[in-house]
PyMOL Python script that loads the backbone (N, CA, C, O; Angstrom):
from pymol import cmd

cmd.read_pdbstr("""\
ATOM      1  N   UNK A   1       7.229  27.237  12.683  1.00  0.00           N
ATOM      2  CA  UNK A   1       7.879  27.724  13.836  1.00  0.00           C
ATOM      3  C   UNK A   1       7.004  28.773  14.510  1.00  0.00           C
ATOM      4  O   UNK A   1       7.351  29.932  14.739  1.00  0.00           O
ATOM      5  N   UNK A   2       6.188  28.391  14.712  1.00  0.00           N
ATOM      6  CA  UNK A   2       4.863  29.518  15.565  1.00  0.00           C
ATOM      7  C   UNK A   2       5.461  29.914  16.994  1.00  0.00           C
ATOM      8  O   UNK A   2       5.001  30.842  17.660  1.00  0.00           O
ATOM      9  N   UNK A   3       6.663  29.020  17.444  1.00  0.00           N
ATOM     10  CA  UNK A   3       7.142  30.016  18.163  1.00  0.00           C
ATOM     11  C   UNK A   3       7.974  31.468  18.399  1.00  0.00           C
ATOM     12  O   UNK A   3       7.985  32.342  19.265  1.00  0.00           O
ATOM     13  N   UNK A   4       8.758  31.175  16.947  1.00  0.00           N
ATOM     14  CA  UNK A   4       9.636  32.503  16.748  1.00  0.00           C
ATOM     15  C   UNK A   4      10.918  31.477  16.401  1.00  0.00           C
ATOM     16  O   UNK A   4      11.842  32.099  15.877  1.00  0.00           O
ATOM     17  N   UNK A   5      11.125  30.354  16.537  1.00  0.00           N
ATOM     18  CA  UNK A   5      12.466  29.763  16.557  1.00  0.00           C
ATOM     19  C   UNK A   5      12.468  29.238  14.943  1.00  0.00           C
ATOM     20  O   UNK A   5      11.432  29.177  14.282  1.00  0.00           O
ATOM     21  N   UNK A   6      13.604  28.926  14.502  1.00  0.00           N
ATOM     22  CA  UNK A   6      13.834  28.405  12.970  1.00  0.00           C
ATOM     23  C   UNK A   6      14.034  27.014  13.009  1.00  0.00           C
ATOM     24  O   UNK A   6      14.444  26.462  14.030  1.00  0.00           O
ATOM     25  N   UNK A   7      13.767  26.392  11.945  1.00  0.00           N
ATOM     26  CA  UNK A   7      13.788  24.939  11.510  1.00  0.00           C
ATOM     27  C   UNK A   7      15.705  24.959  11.621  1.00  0.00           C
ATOM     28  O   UNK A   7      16.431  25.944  11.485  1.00  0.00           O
ATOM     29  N   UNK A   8      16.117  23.524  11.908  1.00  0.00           N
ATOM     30  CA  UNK A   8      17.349  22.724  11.772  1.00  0.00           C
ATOM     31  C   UNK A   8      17.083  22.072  10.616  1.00  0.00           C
ATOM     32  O   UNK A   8      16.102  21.380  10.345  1.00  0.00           O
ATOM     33  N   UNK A   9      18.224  22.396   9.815  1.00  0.00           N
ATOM     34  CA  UNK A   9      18.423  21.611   8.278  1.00  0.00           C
ATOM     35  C   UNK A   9      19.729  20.539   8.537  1.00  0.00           C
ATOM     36  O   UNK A   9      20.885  20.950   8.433  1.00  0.00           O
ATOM     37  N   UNK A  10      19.536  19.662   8.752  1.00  0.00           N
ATOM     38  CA  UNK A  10      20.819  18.256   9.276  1.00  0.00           C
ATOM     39  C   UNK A  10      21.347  18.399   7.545  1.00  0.00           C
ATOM     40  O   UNK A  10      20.532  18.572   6.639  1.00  0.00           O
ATOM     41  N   UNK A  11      22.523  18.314   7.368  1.00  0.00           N
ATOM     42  CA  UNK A  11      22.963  18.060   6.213  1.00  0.00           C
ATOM     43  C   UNK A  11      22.722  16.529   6.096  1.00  0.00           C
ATOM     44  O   UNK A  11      22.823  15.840   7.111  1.00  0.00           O
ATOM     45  N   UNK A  12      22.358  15.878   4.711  1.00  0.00           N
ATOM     46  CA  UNK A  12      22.201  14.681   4.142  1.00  0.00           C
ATOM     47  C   UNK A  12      23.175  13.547   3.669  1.00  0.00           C
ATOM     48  O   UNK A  12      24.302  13.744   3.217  1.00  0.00           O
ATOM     49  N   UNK A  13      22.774  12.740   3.784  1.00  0.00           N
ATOM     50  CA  UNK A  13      23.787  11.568   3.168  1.00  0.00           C
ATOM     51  C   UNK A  13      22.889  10.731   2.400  1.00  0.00           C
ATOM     52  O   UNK A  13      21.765  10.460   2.820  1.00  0.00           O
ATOM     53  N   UNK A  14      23.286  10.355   1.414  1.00  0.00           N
ATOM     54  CA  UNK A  14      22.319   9.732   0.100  1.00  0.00           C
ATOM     55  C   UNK A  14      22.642   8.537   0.410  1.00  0.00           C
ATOM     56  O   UNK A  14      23.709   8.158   0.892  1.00  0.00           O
ATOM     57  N   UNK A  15      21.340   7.672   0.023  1.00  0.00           N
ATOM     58  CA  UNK A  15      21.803   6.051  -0.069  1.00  0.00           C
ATOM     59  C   UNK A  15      20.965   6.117  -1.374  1.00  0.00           C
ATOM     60  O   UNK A  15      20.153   6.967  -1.738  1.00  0.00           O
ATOM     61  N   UNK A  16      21.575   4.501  -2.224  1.00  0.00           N
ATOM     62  CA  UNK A  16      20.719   4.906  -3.634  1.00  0.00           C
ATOM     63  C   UNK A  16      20.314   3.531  -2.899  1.00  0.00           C
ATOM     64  O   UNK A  16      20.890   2.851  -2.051  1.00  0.00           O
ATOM     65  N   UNK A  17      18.889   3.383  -3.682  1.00  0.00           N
ATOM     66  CA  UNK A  17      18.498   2.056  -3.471  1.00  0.00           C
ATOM     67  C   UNK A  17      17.643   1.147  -5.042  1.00  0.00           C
ATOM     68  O   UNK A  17      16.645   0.447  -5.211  1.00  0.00           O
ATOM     69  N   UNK A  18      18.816   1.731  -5.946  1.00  0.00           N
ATOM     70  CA  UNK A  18      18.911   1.544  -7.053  1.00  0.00           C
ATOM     71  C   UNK A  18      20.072   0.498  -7.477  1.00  0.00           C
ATOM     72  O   UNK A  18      20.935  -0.052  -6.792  1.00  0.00           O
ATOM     73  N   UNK A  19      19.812   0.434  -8.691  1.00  0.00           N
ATOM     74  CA  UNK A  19      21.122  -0.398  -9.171  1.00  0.00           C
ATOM     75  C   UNK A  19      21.865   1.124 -10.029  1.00  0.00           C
ATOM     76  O   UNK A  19      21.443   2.237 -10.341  1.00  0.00           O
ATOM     77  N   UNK A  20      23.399   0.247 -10.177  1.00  0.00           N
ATOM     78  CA  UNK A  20      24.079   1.550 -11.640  1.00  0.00           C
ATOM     79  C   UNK A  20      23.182   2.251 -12.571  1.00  0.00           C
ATOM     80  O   UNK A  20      23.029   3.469 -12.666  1.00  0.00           O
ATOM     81  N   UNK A  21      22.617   1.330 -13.236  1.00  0.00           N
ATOM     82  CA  UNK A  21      22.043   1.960 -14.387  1.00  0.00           C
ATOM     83  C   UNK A  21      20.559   2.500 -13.772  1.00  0.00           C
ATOM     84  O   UNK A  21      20.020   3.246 -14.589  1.00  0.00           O
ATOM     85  N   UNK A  22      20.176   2.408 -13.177  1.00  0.00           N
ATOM     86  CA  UNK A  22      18.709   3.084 -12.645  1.00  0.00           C
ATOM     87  C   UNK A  22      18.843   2.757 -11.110  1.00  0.00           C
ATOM     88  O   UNK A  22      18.852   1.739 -10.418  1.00  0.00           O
ATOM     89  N   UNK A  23      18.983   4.670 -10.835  1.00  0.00           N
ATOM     90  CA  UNK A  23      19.554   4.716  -9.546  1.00  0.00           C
ATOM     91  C   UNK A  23      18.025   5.539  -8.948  1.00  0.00           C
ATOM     92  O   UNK A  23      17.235   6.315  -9.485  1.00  0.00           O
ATOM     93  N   UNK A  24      18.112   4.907  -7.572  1.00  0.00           N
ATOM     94  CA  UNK A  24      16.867   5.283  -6.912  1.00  0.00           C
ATOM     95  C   UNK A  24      17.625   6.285  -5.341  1.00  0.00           C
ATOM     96  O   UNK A  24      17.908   5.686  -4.303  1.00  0.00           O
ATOM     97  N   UNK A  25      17.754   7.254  -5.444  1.00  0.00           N
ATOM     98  CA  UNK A  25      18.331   7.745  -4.211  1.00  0.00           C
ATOM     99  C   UNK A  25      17.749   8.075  -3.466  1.00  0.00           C
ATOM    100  O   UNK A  25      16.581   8.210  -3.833  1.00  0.00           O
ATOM    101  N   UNK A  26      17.984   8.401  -2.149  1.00  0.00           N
ATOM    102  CA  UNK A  26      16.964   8.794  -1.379  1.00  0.00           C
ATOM    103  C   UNK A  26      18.108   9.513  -0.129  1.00  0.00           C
ATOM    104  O   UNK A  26      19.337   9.474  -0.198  1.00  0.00           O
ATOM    105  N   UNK A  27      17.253  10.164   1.007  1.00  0.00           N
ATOM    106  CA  UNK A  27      18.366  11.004   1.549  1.00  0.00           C
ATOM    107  C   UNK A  27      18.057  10.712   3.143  1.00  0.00           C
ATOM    108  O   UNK A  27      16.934  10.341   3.484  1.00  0.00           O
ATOM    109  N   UNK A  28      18.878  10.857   3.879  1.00  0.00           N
ATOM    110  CA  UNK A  28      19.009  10.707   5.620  1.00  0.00           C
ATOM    111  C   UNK A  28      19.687  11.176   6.295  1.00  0.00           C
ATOM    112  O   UNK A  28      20.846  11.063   5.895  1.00  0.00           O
ATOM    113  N   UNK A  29      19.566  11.854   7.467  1.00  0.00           N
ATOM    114  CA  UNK A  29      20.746  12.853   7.905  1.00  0.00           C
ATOM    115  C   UNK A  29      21.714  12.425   8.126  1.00  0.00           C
ATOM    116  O   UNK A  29      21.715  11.211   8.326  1.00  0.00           O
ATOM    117  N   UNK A  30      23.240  13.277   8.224  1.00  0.00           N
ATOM    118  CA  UNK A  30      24.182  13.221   8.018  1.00  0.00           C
ATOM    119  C   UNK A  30      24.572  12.971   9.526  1.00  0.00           C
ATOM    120  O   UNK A  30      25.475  12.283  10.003  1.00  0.00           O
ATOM    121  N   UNK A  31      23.492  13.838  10.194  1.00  0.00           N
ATOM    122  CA  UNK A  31      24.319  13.270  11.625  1.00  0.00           C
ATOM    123  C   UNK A  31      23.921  11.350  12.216  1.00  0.00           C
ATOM    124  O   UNK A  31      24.245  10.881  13.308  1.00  0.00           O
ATOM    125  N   UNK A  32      23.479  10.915  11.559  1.00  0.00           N
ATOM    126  CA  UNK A  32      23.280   9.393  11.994  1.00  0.00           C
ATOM    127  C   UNK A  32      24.420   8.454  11.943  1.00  0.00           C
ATOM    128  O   UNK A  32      25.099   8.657  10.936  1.00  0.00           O
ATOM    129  N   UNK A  33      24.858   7.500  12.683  1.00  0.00           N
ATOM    130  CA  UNK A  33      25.794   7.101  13.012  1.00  0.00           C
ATOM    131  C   UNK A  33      25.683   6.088  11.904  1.00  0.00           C
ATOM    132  O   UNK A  33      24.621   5.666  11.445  1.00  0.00           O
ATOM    133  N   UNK A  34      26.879   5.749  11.530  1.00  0.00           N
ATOM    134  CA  UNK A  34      27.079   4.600  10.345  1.00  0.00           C
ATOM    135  C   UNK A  34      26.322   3.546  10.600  1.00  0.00           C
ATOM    136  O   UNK A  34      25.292   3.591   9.928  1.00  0.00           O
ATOM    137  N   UNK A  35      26.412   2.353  11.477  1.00  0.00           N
ATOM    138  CA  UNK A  35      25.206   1.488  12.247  1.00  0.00           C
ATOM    139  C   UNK A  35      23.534   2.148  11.862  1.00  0.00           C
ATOM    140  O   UNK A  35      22.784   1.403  11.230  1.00  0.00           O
ATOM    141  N   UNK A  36      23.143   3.230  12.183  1.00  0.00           N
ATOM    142  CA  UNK A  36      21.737   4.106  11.760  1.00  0.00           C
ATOM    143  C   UNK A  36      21.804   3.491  10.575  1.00  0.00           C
ATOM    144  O   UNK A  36      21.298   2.420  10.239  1.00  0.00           O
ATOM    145  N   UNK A  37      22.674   4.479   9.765  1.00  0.00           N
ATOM    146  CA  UNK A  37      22.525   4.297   8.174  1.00  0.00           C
ATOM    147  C   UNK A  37      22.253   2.771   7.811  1.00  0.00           C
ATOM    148  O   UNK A  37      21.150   2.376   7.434  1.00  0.00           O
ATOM    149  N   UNK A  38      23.253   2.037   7.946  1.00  0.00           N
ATOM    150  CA  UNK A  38      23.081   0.933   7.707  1.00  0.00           C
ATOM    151  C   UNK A  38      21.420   0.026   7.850  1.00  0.00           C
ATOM    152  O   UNK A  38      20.817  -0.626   6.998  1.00  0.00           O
ATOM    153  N   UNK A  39      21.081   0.326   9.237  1.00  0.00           N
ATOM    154  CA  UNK A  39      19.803  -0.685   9.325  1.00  0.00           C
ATOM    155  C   UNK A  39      18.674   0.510   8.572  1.00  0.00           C
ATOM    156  O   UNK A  39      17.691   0.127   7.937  1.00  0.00           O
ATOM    157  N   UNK A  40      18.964   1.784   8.743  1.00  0.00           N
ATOM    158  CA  UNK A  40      17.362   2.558   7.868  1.00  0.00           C
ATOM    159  C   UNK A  40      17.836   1.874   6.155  1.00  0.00           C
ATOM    160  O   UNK A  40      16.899   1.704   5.374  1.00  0.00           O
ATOM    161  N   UNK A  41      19.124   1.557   5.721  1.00  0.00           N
ATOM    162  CA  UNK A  41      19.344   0.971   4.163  1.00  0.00           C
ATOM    163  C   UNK A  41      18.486  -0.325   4.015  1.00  0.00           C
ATOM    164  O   UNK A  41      17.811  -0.811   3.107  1.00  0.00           O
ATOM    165  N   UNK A  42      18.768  -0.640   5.166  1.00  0.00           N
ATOM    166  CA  UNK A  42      18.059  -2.246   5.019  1.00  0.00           C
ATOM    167  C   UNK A  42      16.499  -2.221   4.949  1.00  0.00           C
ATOM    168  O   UNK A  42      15.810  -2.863   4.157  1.00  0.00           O
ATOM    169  N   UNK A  43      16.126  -1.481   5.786  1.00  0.00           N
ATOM    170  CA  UNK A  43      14.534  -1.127   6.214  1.00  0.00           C
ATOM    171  C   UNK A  43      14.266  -0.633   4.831  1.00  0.00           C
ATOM    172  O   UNK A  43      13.572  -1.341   4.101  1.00  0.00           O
ATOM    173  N   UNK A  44      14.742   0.514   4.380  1.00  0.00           N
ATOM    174  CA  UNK A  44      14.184   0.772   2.711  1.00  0.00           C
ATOM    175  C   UNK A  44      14.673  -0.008   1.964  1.00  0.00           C
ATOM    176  O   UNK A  44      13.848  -0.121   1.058  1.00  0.00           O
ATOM    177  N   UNK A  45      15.453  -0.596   1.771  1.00  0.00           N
ATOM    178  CA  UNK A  45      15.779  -1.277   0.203  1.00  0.00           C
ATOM    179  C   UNK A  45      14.639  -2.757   0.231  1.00  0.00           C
ATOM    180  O   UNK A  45      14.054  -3.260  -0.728  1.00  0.00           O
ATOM    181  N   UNK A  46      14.609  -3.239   1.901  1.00  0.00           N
ATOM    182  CA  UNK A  46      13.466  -4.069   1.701  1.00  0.00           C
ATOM    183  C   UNK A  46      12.282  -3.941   1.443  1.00  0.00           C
ATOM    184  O   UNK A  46      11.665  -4.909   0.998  1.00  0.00           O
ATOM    185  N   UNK A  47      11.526  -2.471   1.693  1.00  0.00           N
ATOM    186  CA  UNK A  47      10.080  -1.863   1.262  1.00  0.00           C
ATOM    187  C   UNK A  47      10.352  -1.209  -0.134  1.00  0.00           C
ATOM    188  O   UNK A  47       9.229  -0.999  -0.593  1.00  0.00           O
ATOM    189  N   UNK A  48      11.243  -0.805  -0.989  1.00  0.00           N
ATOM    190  CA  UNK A  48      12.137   0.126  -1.890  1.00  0.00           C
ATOM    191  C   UNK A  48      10.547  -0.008  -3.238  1.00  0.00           C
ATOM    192  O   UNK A  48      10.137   0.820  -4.052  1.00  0.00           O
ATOM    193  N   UNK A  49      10.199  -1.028  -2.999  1.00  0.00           N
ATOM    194  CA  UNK A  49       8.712  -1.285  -4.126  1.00  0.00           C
ATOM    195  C   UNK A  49       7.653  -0.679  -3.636  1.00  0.00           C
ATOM    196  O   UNK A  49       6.666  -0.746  -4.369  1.00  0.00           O
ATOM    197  N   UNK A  50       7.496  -0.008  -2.466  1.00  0.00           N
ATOM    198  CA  UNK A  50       6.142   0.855  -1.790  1.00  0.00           C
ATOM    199  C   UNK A  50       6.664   2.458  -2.559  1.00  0.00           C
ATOM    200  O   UNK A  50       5.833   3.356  -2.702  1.00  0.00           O
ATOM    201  N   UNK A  51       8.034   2.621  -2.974  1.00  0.00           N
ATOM    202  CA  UNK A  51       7.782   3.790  -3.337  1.00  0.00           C
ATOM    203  C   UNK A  51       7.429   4.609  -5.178  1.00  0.00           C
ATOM    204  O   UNK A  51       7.631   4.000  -6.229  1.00  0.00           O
ATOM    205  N   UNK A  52       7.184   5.263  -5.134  1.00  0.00           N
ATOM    206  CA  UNK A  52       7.186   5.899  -6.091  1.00  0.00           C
ATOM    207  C   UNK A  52       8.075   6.536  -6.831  1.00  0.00           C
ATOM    208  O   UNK A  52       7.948   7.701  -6.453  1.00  0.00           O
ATOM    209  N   UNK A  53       9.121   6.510  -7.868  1.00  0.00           N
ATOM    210  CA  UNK A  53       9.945   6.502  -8.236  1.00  0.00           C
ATOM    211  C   UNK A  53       9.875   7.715  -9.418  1.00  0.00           C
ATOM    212  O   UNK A  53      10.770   8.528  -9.652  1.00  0.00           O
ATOM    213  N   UNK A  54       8.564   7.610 -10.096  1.00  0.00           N
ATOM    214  CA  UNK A  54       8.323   8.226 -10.731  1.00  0.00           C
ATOM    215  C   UNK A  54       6.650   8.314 -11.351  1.00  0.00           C
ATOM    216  O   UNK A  54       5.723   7.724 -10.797  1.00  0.00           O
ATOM    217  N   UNK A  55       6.517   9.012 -12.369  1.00  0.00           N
ATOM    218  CA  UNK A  55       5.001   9.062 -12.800  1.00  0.00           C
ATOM    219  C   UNK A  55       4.360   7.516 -13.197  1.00  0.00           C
ATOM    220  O   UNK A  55       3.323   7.217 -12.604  1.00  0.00           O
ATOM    221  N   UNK A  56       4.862   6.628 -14.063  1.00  0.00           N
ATOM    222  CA  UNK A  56       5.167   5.589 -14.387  1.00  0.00           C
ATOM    223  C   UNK A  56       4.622   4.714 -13.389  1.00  0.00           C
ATOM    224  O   UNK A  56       3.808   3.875 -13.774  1.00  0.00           O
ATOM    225  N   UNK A  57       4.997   4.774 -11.902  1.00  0.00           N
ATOM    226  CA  UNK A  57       4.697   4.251 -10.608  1.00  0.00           C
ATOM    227  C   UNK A  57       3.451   4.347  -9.878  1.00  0.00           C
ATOM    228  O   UNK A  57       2.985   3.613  -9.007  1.00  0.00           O
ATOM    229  N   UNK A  58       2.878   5.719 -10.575  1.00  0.00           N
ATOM    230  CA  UNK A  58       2.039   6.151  -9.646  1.00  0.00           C
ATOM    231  C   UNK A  58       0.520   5.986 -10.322  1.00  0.00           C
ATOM    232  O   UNK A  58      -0.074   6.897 -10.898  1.00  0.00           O
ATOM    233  N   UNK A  59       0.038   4.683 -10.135  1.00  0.00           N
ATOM    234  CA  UNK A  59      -1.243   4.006 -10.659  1.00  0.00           C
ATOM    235  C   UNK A  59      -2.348   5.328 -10.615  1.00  0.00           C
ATOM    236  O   UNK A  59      -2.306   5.956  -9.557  1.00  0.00           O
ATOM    237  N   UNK A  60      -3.204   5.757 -11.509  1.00  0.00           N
ATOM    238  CA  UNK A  60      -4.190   6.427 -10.981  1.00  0.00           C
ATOM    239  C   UNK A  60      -3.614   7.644 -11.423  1.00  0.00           C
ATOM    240  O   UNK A  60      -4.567   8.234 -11.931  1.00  0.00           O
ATOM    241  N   UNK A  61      -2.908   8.153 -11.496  1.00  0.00           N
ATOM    242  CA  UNK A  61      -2.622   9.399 -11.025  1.00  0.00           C
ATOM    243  C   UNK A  61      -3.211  10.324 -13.035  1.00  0.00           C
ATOM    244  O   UNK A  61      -2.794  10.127 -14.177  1.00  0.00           O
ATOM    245  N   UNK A  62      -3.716  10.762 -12.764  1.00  0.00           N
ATOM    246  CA  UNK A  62      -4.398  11.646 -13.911  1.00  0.00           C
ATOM    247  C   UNK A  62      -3.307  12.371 -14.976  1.00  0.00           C
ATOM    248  O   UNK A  62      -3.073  13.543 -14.682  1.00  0.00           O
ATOM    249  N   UNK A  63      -2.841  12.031 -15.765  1.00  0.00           N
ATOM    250  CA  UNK A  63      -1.833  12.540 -17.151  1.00  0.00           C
ATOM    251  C   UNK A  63      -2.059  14.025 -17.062  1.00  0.00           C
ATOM    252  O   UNK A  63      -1.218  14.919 -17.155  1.00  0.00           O
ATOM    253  N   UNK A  64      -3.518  14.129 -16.840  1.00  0.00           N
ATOM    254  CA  UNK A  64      -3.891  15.924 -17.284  1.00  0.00           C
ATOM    255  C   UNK A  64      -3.270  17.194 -16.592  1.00  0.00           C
ATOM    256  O   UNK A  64      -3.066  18.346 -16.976  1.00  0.00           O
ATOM    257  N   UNK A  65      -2.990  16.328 -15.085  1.00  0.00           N
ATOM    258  CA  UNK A  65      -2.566  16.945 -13.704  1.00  0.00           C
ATOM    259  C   UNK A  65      -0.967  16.738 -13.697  1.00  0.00           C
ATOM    260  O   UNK A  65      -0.245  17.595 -13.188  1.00  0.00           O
ATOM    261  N   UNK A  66      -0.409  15.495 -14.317  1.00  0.00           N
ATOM    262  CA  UNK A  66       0.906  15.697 -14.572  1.00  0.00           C
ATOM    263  C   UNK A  66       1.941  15.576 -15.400  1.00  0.00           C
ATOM    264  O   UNK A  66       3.137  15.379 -15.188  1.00  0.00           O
ATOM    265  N   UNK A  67       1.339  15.716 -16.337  1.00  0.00           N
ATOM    266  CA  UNK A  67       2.046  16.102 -17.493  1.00  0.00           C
ATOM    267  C   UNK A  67       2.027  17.686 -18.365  1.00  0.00           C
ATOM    268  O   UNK A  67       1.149  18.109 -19.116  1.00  0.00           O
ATOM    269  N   UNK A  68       2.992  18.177 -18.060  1.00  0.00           N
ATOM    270  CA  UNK A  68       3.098  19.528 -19.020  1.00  0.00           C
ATOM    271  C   UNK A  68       2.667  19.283 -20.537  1.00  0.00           C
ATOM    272  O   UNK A  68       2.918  18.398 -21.356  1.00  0.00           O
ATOM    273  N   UNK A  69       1.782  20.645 -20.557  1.00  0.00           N
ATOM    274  CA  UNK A  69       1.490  20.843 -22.266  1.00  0.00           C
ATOM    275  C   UNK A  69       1.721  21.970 -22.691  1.00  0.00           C
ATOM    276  O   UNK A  69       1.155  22.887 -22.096  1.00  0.00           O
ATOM    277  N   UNK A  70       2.432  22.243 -23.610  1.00  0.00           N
ATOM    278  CA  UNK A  70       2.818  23.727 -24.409  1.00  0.00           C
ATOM    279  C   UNK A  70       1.795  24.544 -25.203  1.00  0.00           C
ATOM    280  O   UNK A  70       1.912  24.657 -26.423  1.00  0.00           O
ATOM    281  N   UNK A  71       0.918  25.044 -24.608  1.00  0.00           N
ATOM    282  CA  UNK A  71      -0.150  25.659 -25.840  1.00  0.00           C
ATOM    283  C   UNK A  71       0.325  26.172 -26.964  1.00  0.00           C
ATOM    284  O   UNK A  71       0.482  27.393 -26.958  1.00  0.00           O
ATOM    285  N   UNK A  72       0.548  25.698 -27.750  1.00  0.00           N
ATOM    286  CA  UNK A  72       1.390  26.529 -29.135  1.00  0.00           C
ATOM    287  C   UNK A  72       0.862  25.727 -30.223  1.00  0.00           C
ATOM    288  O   UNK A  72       0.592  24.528 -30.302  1.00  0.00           O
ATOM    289  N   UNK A  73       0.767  26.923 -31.237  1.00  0.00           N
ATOM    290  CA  UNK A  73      -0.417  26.167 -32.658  1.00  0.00           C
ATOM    291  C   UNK A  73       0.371  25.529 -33.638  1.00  0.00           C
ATOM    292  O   UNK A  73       1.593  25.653 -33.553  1.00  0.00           O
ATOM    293  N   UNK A  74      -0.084  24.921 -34.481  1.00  0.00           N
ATOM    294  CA  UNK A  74       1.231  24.055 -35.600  1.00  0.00           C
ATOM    295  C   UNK A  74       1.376  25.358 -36.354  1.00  0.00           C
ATOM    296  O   UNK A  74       0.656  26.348 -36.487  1.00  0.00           O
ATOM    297  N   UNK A  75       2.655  24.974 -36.830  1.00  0.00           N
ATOM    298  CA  UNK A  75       3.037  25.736 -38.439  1.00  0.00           C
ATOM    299  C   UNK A  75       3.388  27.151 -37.483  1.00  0.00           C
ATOM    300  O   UNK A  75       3.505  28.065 -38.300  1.00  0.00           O
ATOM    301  N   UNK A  76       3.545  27.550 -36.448  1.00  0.00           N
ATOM    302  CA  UNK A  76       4.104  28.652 -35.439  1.00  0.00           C
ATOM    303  C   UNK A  76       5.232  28.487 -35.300  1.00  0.00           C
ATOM    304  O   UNK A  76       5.620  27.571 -34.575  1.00  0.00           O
ATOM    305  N   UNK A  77       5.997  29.209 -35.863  1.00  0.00           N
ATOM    306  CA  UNK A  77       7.972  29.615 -35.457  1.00  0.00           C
ATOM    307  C   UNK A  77       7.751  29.981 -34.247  1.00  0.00           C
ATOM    308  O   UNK A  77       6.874  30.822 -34.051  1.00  0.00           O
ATOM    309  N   UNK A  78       8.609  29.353 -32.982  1.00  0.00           N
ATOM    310  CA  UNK A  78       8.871  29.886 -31.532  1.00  0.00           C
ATOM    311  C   UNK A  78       9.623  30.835 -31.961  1.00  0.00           C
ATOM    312  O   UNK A  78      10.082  30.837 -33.103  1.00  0.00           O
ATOM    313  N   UNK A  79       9.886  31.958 -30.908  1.00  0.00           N
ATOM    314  CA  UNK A  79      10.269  33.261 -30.599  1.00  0.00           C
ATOM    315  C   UNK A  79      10.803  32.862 -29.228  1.00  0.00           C
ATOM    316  O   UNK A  79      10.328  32.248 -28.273  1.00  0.00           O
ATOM    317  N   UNK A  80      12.169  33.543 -29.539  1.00  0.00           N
ATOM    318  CA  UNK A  80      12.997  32.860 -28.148  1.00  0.00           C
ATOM    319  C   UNK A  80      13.012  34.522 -27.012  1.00  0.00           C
ATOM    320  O   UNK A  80      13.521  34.500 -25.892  1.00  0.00           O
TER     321      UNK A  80
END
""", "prot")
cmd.dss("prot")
cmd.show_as("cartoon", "prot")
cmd.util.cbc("prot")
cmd.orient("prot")
């Protein structure tokens, strides 16, 4: 906002583009008219394989960079 004015936060409406058991959600503003919703559902659930879902998805992507590691030595009692 380099002018001085603040960002608009539209409240959301979720579409999953998952099944029950492995739900893929994703979010779109709340002010879009039911008709909107409907054809942006269609537009993603038909591309829904371009996205990335998780680490698992994301070919390439370096373990070292995303996966957490706990530096802590064996045979060490944690201290809470």
């Amino acid at each position: 906002m380099e002018d001085g004015g603040q960002a608009i936060i539209d409240e959301l409406r979720e579409i999953n583009l998952g099944i029950t058991d492995d739900l893929k959600p994703i979010f779109v503003s709340a002010m879009l008219k039911d008709e909107e919703v409907a054809q942006y559902a269609q537009l993603l659930w038909e591309y829904k394989d371009v996205f990335s879902w998780g680490y698992r998805d994301m070919l390439g992507l370096d373990s070292n960079v995303a996966v957490h590691k706990l530096a802590a030595s064996e045979g060490v009692k944690p201290i809470k």
